[in-house]
Every structure is written in structure tokens, then in C-alpha cells.
N, CA, C and O atoms as CSV, one atom per row, in Angstrom:
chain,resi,resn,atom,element,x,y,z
A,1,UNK,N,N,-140.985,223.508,18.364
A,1,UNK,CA,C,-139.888,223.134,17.488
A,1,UNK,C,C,-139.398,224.268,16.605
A,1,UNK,O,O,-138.294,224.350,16.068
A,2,UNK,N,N,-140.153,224.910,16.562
A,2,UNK,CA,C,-139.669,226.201,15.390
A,2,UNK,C,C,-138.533,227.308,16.024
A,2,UNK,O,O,-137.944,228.109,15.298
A,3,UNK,N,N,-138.349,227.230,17.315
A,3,UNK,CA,C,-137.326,228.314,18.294
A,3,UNK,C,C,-136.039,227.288,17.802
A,3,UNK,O,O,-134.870,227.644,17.945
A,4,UNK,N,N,-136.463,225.797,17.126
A,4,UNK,CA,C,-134.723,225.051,17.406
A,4,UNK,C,C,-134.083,225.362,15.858
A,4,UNK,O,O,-132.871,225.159,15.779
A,5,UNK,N,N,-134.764,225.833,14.614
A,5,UNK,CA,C,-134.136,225.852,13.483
A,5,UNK,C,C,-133.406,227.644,13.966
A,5,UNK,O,O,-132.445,227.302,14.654
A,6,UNK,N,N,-133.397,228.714,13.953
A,6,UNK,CA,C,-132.671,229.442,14.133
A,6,UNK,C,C,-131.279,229.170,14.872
A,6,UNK,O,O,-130.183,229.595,14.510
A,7,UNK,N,N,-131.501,228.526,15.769
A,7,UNK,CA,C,-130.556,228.090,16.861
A,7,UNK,C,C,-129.562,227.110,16.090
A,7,UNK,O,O,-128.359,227.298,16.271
A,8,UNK,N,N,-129.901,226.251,15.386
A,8,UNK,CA,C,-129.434,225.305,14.001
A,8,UNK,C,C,-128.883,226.325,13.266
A,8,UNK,O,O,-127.720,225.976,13.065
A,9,UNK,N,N,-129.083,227.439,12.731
A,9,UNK,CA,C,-129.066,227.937,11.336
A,9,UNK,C,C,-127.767,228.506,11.911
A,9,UNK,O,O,-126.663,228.324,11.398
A,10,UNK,N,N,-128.023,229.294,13.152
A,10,UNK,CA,C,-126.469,229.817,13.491
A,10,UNK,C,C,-125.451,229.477,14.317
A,10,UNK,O,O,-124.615,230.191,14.871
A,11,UNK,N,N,-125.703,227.709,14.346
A,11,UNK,CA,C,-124.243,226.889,14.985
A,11,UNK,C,C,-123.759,226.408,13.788
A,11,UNK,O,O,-122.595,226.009,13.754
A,12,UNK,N,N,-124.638,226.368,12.526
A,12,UNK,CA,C,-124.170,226.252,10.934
A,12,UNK,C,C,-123.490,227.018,10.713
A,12,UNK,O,O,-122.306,226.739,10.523
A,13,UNK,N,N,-123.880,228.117,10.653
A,13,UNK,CA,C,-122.977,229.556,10.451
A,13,UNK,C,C,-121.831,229.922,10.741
A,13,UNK,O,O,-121.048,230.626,10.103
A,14,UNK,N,N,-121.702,229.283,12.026
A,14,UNK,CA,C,-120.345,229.829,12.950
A,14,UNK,C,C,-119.469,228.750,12.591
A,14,UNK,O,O,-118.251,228.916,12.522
A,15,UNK,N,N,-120.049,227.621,12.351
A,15,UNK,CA,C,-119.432,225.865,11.994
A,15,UNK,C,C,-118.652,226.163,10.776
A,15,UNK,O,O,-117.685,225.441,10.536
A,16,UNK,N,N,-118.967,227.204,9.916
A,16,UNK,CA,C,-118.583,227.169,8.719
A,16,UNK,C,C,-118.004,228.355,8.950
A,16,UNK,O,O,-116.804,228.116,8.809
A,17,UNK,N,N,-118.128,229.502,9.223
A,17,UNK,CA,C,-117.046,230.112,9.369
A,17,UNK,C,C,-115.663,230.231,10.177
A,17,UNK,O,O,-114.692,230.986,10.153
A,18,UNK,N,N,-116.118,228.962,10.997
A,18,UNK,CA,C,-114.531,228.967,11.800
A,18,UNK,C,C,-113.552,228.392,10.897
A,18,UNK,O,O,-112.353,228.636,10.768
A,19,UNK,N,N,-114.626,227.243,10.055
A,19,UNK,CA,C,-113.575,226.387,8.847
A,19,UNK,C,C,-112.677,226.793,7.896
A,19,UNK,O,O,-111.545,226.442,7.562
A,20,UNK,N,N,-113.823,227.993,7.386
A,20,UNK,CA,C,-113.081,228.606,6.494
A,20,UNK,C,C,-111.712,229.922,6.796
A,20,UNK,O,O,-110.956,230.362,5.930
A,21,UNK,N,N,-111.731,230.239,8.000
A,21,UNK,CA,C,-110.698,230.916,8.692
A,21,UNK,C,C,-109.450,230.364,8.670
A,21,UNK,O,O,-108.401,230.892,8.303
A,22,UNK,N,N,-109.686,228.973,9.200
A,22,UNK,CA,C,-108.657,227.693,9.671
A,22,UNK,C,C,-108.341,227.483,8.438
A,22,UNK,O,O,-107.310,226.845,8.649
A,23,UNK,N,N,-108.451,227.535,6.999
A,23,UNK,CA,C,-108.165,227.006,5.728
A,23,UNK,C,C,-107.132,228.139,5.523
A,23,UNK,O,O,-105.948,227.949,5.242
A,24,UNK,N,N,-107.879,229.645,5.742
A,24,UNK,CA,C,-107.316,230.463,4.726
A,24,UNK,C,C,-106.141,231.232,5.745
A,24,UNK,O,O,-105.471,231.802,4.883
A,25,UNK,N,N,-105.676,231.485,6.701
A,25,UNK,CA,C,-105.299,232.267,7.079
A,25,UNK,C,C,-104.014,231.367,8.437
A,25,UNK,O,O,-103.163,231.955,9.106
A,26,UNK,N,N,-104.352,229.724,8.445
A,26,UNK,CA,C,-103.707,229.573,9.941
A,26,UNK,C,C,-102.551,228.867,9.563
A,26,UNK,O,O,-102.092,227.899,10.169
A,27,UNK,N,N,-101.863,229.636,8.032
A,27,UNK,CA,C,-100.575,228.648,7.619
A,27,UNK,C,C,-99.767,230.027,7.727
A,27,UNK,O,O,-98.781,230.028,6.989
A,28,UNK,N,N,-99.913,230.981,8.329
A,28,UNK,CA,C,-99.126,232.094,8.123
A,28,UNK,C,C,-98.309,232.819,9.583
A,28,UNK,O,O,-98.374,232.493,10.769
A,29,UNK,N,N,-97.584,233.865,8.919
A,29,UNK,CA,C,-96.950,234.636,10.312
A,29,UNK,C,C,-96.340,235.804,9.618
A,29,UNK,O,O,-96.090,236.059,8.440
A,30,UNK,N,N,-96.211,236.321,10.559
A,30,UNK,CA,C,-95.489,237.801,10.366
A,30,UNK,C,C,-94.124,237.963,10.418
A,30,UNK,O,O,-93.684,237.637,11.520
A,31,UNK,N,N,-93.294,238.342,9.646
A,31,UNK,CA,C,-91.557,238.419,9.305
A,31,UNK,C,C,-91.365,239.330,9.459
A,31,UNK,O,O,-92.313,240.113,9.397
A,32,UNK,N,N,-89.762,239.944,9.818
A,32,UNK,CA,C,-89.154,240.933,9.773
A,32,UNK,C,C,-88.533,240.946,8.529
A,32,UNK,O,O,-87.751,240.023,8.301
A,33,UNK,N,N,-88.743,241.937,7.529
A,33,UNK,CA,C,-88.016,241.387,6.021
A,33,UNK,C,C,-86.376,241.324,5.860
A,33,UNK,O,O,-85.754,240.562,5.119
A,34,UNK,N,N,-85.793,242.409,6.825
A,34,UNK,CA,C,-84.684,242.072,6.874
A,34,UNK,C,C,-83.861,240.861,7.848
A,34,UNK,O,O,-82.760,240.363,7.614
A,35,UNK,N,N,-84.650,240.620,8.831
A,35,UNK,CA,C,-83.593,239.373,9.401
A,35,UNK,C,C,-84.875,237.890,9.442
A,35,UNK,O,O,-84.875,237.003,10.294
A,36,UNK,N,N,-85.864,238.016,8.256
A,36,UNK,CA,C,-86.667,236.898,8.803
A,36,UNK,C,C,-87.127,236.335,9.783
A,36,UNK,O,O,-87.459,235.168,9.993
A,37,UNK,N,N,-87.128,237.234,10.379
A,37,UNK,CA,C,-87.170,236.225,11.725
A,37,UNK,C,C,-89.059,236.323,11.986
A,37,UNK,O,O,-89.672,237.302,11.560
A,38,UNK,N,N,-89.727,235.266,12.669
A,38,UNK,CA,C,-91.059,235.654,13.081
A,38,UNK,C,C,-91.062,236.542,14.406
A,38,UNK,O,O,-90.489,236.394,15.485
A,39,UNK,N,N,-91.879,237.469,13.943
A,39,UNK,CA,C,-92.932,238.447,14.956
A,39,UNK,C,C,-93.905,238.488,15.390
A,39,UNK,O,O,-94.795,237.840,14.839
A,40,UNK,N,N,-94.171,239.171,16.440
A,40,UNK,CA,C,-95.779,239.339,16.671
A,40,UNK,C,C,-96.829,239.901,15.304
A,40,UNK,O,O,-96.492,240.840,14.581
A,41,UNK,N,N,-98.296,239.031,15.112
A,41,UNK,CA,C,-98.855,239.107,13.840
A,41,UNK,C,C,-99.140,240.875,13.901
A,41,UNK,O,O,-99.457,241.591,12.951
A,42,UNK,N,N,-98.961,241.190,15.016
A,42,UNK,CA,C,-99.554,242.778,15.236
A,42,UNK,C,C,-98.550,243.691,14.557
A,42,UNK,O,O,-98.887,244.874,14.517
A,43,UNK,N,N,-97.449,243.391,14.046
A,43,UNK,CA,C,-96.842,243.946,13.317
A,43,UNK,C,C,-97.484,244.097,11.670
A,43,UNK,O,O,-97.655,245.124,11.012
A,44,UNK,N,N,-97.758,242.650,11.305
A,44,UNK,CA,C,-98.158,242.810,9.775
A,44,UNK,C,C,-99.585,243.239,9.613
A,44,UNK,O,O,-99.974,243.548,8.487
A,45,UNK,N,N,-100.496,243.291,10.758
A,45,UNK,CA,C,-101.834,243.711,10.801
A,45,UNK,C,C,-102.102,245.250,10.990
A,45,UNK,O,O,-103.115,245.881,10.689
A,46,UNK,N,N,-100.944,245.687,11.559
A,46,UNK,CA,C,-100.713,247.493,11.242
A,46,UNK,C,C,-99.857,247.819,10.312
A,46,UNK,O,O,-99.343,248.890,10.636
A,47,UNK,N,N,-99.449,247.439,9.329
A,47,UNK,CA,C,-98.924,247.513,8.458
A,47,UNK,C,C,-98.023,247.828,8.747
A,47,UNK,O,O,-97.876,248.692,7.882
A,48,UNK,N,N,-96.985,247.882,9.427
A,48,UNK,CA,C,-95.900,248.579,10.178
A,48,UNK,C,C,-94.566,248.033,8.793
A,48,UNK,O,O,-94.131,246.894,8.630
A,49,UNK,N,N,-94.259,249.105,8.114
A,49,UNK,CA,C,-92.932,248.944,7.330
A,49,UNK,C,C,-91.986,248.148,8.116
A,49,UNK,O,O,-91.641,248.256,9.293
A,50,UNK,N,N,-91.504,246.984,6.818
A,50,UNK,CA,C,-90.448,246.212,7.077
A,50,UNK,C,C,-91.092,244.835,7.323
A,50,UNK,O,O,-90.421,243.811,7.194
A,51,UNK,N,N,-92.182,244.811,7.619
A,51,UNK,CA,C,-92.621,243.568,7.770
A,51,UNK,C,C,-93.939,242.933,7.238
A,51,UNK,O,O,-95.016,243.516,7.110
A,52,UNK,N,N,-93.659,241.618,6.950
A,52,UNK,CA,C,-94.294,241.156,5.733
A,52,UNK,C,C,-94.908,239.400,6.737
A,52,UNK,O,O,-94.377,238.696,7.596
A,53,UNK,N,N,-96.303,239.353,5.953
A,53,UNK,CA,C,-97.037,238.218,6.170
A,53,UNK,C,C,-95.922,237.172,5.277
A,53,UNK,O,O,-95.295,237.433,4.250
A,54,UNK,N,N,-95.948,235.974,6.055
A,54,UNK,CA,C,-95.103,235.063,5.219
A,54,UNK,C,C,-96.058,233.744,5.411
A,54,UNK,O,O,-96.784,233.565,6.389
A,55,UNK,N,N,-95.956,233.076,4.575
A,55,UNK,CA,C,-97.078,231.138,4.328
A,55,UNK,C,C,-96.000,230.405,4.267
A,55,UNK,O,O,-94.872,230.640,3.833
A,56,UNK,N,N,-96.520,229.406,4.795
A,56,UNK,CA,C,-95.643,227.824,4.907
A,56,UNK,C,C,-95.769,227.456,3.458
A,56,UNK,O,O,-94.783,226.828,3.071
A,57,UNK,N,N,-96.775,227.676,2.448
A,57,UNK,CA,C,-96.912,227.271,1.108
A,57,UNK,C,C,-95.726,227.455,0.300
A,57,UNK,O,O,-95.473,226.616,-0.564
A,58,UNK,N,N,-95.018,228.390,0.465
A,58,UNK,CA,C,-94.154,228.658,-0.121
A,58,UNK,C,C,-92.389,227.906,0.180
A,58,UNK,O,O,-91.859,227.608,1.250
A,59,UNK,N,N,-91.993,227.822,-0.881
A,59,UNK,CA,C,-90.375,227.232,-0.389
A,59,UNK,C,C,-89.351,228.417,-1.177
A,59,UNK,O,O,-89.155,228.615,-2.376
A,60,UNK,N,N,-88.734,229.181,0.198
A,60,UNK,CA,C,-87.912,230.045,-0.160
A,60,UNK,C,C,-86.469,229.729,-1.262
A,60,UNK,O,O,-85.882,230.550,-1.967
A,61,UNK,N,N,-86.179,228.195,-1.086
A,61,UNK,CA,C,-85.290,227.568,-1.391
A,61,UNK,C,C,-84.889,226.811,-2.750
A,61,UNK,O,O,-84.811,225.583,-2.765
A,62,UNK,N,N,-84.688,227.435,-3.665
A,62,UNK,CA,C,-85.283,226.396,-5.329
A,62,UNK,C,C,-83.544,225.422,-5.077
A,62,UNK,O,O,-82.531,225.900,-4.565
A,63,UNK,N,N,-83.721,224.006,-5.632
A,63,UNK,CA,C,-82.828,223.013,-5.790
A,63,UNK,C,C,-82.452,223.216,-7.250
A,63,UNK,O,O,-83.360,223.795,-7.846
A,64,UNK,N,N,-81.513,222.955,-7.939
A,64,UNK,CA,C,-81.626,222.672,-9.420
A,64,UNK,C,C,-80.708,221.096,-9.385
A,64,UNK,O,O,-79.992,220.564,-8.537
A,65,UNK,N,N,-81.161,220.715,-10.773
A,65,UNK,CA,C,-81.203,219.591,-10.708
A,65,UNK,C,C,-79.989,219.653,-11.516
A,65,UNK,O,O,-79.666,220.682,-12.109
A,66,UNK,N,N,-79.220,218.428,-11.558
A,66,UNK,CA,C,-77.365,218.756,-12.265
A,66,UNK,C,C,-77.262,217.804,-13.441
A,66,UNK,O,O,-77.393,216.581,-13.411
A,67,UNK,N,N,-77.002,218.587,-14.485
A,67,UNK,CA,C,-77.086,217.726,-15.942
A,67,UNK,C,C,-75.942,216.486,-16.015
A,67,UNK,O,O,-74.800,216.876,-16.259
A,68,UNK,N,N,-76.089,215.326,-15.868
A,68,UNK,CA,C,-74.838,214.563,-16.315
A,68,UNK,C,C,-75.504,213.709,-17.714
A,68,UNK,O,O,-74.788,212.959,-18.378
């Protein structure tokens, strides 16, 4: 029984780090800053000028609300 807790310890490990990947990183994409448009992520992962990581968190769009 003692060969099965290692084997446990690192399907824990991997269990929890796939989670926390999927939280932090799988709301995003890579933009072209001038025409917005999405790109391949291999653009914003070489840092390649002009293009920028963009999140769904965000709303490019503010409403204002109209005084009557």
C-alpha cells in the first residue's frame, strides 16, 4: 500500500494544477492593438509589439445613464 500514496500525491498535484490554470489564464486572447482583432496567442507570448493579451472580464464599452 505505501507505492499507492505517491501515486495519490501526484494525481493531486496535477488535479490542482490544471484547475488553477483553467481559472487564471482561459478567459483570455491575444489582440492586434490597432484593428482588435484576435490572433494567434504566439504573438502576445513573444512579446511581439502591437499586440496585447486581452480578458473577457473587461467591458470595453461604458453606458452612461441620462439624467431626467
Amino acid at each position: 500500500m505505501p507505492a499507492k500514496r505517491p501515486v495519490a500525491l501526484t494525481l493531486t498535484v496535477l488535479v490542482a494544477a490544471f484547475g488553477l490554470t483553467a481559472c487564471g489564464g482561459g478567459n483570455r486572447w491575444c489582440e492586434h492593438d490597432a484593428t482588435d482583432r484576435k490572433v494567434s496567442d504566439r504573438y502576445c507570448e513573444n512579446d511581439t509589439p502591437g499586440y496585447e493579451w486581452e480578458s473577457g472580464g473587461k467591458s470595453k464599452k461604458k453606458t452612461k445613464k441620462s439624467r431626467h
